[in-house]
C-alpha positions as CSV (number, residue, x, y, z in Angstrom):
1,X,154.5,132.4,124.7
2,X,152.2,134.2,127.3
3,X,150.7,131.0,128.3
4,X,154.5,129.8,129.3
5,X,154.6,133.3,131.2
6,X,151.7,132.5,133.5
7,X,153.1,129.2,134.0
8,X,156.6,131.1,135.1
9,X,154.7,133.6,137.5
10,X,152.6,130.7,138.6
11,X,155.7,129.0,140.2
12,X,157.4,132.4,141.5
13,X,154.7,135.2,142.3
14,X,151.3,134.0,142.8
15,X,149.8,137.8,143.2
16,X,151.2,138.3,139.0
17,X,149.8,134.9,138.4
18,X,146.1,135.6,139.8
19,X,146.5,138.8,137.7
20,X,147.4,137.6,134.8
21,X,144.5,134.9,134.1
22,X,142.2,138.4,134.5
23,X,143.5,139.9,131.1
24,X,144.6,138.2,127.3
25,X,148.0,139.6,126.7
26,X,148.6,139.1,122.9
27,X,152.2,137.4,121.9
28,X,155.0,139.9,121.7
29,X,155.9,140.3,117.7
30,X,158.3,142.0,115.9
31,X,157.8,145.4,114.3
32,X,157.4,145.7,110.6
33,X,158.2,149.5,110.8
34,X,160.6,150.2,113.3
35,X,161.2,154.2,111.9
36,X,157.1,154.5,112.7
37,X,157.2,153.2,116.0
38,X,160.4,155.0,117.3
39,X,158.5,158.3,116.0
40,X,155.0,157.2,118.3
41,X,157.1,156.3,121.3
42,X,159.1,159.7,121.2
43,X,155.6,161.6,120.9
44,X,154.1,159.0,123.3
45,X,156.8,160.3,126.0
46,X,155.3,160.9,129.4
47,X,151.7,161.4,127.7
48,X,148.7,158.8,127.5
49,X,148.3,156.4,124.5
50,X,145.2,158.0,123.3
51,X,146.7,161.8,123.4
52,X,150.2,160.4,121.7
53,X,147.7,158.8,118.9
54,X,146.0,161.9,118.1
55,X,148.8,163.8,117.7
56,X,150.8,161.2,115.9
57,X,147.4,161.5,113.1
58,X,147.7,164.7,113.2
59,X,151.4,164.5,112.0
60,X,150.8,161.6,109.6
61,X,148.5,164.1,107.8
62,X,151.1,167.2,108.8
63,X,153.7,164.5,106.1
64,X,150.6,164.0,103.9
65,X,149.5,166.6,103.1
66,X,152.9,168.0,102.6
67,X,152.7,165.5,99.5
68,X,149.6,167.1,98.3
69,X,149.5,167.2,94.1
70,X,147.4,168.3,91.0
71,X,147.1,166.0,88.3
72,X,144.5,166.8,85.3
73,X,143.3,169.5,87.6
74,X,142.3,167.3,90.7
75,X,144.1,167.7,94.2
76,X,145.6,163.9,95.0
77,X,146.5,163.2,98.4
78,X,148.8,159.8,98.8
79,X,149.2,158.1,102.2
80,X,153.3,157.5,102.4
81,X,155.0,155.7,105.1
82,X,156.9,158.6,107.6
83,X,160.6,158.4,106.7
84,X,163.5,160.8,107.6
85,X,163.8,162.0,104.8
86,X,160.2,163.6,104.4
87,X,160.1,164.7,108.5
88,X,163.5,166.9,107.7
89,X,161.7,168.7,105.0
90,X,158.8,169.9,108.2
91,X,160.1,173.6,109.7
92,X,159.6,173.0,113.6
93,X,156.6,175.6,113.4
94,X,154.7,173.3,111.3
95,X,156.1,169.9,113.3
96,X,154.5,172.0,116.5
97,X,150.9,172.9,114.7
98,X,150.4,169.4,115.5
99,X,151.0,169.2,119.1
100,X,154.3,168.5,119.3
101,X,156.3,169.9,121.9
102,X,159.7,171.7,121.0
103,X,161.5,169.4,122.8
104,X,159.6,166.4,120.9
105,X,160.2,167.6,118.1
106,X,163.7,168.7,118.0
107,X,164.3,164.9,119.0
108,X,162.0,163.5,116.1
109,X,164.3,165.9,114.1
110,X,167.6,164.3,115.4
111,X,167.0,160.8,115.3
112,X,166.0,161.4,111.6
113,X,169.3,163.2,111.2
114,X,171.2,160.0,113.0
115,X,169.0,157.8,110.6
116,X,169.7,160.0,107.4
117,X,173.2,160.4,108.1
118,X,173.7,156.5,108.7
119,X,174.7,157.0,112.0
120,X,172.0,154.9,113.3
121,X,171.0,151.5,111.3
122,X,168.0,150.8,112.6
123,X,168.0,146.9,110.8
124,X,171.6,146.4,113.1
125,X,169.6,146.7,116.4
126,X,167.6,143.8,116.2
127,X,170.8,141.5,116.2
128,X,172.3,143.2,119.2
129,X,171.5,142.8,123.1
130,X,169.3,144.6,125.0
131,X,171.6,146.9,126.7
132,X,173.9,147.9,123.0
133,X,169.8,148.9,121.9
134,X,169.3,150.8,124.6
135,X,173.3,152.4,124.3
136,X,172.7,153.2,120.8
137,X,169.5,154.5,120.6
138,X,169.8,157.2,123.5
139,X,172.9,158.5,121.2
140,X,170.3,160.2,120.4
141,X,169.6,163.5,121.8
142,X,165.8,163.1,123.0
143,X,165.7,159.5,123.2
144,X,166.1,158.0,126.8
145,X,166.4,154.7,128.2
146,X,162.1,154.7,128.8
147,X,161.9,155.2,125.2
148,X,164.7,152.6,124.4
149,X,162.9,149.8,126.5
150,X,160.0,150.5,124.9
151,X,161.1,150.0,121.7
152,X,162.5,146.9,123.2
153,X,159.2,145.7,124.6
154,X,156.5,146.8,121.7
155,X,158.9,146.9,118.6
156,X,162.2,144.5,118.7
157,X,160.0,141.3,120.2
158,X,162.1,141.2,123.3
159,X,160.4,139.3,126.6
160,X,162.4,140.1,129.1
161,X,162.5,143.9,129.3
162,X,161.4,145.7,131.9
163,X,161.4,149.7,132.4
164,X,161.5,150.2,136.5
165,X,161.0,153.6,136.3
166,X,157.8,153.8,134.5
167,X,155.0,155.3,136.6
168,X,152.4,152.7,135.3
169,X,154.0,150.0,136.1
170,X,154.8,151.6,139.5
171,X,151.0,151.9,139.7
172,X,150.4,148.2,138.8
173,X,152.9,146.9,141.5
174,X,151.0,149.3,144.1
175,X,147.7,147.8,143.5
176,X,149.0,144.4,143.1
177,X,150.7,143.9,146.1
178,X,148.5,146.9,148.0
179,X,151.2,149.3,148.5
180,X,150.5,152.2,150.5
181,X,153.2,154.4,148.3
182,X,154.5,154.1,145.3
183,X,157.3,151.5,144.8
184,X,160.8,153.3,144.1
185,X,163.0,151.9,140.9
186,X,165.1,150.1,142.8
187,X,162.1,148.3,144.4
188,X,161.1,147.6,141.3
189,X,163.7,146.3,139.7
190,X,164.5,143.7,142.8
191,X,160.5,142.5,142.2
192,X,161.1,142.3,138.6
193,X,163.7,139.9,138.6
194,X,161.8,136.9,139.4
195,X,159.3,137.4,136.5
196,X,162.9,136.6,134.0
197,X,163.1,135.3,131.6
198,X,158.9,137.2,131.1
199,X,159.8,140.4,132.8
200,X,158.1,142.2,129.4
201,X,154.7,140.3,129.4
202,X,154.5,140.8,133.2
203,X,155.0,144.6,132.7
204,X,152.1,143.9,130.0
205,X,150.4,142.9,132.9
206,X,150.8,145.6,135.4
207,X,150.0,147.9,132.9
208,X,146.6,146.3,132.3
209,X,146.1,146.0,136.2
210,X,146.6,149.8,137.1
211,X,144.3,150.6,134.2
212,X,141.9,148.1,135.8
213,X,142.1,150.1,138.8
214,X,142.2,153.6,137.1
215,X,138.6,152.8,135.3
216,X,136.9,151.3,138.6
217,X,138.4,154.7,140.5
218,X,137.0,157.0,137.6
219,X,132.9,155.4,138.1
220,X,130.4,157.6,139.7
221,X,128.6,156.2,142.3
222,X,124.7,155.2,141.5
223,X,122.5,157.9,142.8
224,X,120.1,156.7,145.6
């Protein structure tokens, strides 16, 4: 698929194109635990990808070692996939020993409420359109659209999502197209829509190009 992409930003925007022969995007799959990854992009909101990983770890174990038993007189720890069920027994002091912000963690609390409850079928959102995933997910207090076209991008397999307001990508187009400032969402949008029917694997792309420049900013110069 992300070799038909190239070919697709070959033909309308040769500045993507060049771009994306620099990095090996992997094909855009489907989820196989979409509870998991809706938790991780809540926590991930408006951090980095390595701080949202530590503090997801940190509550993994937080669930784990809630689960913590004796048996003949040895403690036995057992890894268990995070459900609702187990994050609604965590008080919020415990869900923010691990990092978690209140705010993160009253919304981890109510989308496992709107899961529990059966207010939100999470299997249902795979069969709908972008925009009914995006409507029914930010039912949710805590869960905006960023979060919802995430989930879209990373989780549900779609390729032709793409968040304009995300400052990363905002980055990307600025160093792309040597932008002064950064683009505003409308901008972004309007550039976006000749990547369709790829917009998700040239986001991909963006990403990868700010973080380019982001590591060649952060080098020291040699001494002399």
């Amino acid at each position: 698929m992300y070799s038909k992409a190239k070919l697709h930003f070959k033909k309308t925007d040769k500045r993507l194109y060049r771009a994306s022969l620099r990095f090996d995007i992997p094909d855009i799959k489907h989820s196989e635990d979409l509870f998991r990854d809706i938790v991780w992009t809540i926590i991930g909101q408006q951090l980095s990808g390595k701080a949202a990983d530590t503090i997801f770890a940190r509550f993994n174990k937080l669930l784990t070692d809630k689960l913590t038993t004796r048996a003949m007189g040895t403690i036995v720890k057992t890894m268990v996939p995070i459900a609702p069920d187990r994050i609604l027994k965590l008080s919020d002091a415990e869900m923010r020993s691990v990092g978690l912000s209140g705010a993160r963690a009253r919304a981890i609390r109510n989308f496992s409420e709107h899961v529990m409850r059966g207010d939100l079928k999470l299997e249902d959102l795979k069969n709908l359109d972008e925009a009914s995933v995006v409507a029914e997910l930010t039912r949710v207090k805590g869960i905006g659209p960023w979060t919802a076209e995430m989930i879209l991008m990373f989780s549900l397999g779609r390729t032709d999502v793409f968040s304009a307001g995300d400052l990363g990508l905002m980055k990307g187009l600025r160093e792309l197209y040597s932008l002064r400032s950064l683009p505003d969402a409308k901008k972004v949008e309007k550039l976006s829509k000749a990547w369709s029917p790829y917009r998700t694997y040239a986001a991909r792309v963006l990403w990868r190009v700010a973080d380019a420049k982001k590591a060649t900013s952060g080098r020291k110069r040699p001494s002399k």
